[in-house]
N, CA and C of each residue as an Amber inpcrd file, in Angstrom:
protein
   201
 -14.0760000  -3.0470000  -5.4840000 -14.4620000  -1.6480000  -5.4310000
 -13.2150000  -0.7680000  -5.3790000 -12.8560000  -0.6100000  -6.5550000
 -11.6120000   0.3560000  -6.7060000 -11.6180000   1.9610000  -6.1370000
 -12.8480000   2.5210000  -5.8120000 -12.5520000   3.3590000  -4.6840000
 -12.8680000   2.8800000  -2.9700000 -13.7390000   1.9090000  -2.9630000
 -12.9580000   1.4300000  -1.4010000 -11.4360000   1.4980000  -1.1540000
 -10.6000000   0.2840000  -2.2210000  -9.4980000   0.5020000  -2.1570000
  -8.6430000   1.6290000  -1.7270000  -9.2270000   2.6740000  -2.5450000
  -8.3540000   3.9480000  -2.6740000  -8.7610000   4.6860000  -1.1600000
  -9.6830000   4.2650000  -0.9750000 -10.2500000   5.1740000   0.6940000
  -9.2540000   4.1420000   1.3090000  -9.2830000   3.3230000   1.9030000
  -8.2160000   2.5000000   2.7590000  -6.8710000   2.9210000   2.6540000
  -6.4770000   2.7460000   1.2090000  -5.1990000   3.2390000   0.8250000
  -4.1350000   4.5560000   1.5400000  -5.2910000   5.4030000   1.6160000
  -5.3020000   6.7970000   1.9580000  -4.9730000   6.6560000   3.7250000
  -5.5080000   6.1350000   4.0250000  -5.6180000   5.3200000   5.4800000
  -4.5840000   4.8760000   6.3940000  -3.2230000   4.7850000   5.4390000
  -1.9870000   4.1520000   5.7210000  -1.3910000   5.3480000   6.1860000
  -0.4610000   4.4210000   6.9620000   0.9210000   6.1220000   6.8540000
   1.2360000   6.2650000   5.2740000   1.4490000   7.7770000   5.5420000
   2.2860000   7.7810000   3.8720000   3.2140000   7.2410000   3.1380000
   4.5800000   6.6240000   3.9120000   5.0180000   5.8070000   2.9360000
   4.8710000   4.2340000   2.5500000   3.5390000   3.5780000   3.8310000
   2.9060000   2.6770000   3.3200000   1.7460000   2.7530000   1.9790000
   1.4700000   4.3280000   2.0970000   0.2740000   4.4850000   1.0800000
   1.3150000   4.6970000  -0.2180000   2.2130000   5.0380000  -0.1090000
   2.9200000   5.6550000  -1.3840000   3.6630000   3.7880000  -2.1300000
   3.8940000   3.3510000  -1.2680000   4.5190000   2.0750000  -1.7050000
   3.6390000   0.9780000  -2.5360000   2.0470000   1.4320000  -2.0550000
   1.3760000   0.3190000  -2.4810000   0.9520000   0.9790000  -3.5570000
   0.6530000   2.3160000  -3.5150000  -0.1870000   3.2180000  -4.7350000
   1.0620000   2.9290000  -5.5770000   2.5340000   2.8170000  -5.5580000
   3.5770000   2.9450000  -6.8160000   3.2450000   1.2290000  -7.1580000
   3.0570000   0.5510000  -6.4140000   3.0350000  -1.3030000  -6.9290000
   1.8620000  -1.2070000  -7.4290000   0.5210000  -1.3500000  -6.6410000
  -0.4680000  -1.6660000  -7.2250000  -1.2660000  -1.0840000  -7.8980000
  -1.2740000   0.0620000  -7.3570000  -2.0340000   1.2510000  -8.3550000
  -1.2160000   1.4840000  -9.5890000   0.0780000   1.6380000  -9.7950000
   0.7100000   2.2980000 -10.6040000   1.3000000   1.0920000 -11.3000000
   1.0190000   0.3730000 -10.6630000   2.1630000  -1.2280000 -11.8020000
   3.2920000  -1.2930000 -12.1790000   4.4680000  -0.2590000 -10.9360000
   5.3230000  -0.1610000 -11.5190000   6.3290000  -0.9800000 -10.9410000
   7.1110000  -1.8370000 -11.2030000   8.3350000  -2.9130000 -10.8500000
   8.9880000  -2.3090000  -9.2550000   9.7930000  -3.6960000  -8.5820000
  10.2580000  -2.8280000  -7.3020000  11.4390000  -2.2610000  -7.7450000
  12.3220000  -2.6040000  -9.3870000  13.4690000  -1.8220000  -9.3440000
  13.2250000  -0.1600000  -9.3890000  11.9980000   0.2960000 -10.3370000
  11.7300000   1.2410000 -10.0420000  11.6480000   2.0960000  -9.3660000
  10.9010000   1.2670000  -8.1440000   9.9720000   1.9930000  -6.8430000
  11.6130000   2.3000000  -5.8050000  11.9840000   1.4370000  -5.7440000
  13.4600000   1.6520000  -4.8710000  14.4390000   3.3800000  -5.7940000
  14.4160000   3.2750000  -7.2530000  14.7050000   4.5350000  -7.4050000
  14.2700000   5.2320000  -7.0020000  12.8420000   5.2940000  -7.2970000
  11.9670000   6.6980000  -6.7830000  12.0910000   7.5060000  -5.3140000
  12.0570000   6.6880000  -4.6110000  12.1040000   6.2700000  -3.2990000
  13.2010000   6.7290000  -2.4760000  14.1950000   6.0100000  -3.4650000
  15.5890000   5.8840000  -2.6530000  15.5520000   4.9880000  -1.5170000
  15.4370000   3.5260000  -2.0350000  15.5710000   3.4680000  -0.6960000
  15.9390000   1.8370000  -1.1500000  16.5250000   1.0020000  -0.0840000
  16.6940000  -0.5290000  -0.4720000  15.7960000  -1.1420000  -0.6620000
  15.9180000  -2.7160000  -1.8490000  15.1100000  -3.1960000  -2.0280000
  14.3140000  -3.9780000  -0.8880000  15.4860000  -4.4650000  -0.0820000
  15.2870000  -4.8000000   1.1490000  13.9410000  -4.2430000   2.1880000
  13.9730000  -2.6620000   2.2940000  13.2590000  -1.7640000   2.5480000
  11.9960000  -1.7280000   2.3060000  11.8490000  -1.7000000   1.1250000
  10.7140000  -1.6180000   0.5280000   9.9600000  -3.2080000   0.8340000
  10.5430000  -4.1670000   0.5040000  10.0340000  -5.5850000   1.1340000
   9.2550000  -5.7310000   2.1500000   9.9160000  -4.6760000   2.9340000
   9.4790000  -4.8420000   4.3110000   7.9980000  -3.8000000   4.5310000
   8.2760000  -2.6510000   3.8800000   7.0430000  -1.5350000   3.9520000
   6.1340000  -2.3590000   3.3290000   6.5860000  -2.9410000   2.3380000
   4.6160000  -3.8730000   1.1670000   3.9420000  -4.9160000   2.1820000
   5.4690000  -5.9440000   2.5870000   4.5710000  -6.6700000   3.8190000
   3.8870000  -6.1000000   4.5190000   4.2510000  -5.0040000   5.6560000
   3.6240000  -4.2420000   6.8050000   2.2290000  -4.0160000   5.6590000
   2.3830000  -3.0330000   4.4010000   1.5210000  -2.2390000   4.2630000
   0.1840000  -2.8860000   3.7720000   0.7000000  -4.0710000   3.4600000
  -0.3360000  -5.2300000   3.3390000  -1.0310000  -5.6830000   4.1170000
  -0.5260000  -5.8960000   5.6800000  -0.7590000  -6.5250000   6.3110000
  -1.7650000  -5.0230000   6.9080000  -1.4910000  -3.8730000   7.5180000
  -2.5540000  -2.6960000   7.4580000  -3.4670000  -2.7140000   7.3560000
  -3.3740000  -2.8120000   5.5900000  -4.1150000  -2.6920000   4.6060000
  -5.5320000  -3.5570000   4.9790000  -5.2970000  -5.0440000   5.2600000
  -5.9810000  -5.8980000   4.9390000  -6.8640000  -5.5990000   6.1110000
  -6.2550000  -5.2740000   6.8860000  -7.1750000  -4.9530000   8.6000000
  -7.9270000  -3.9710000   8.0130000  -7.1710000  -2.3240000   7.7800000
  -8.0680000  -1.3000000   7.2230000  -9.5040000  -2.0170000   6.0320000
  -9.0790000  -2.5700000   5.2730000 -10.6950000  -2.9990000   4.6670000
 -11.6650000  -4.1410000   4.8130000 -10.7500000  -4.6230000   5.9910000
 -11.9050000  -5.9050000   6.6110000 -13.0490000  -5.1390000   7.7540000
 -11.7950000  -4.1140000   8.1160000 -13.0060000  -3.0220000   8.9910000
 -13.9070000  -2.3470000   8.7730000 -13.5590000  -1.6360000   7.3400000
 -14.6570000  -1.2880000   6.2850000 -15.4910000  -1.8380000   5.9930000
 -15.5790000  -3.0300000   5.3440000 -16.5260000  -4.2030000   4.9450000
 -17.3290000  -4.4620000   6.0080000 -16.7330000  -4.3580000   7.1650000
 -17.6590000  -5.0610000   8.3950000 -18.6750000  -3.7690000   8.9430000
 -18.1880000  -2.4710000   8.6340000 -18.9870000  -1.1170000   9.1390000
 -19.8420000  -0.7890000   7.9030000 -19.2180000  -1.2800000   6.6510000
 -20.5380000  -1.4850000   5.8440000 -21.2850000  -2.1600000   5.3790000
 -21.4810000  -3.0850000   5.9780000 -22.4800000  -4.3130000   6.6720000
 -22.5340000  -5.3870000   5.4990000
């Protein structure tokens, strides 16, 4: 459900929401996303893990409140 997704998404802090909307939503490479960004690749490694890991809580909670 590609707008569940996007409701969760929204859900994050912003530069967890912005990191995953530039990877997964947007399909765009991490050399990219580190330009955009400014920021190390290193960095960003670390925000997709966290924002993943969020993430996955934010829509298991969903799923479970919508029965």
């Amino acid at each position: 459900e590609p707008e569940l997704i996007r409701a969760c998404v929204a859900k994050l802090p912003p530069h967890y929401a912005t990191v995953i909307t530039l990877y997964c939503l947007d399909e765009l490479p991490y050399e990219e996303i580190v330009q955009i960004l400014r920021i190390s690749k290193g960095t960003l490694k670390t925000w997709m893990h966290r924002a993943r890991n969020e993430l996955r809580g934010i829509v298991e909670k969903e799923l479970n409140v919508r029965g």
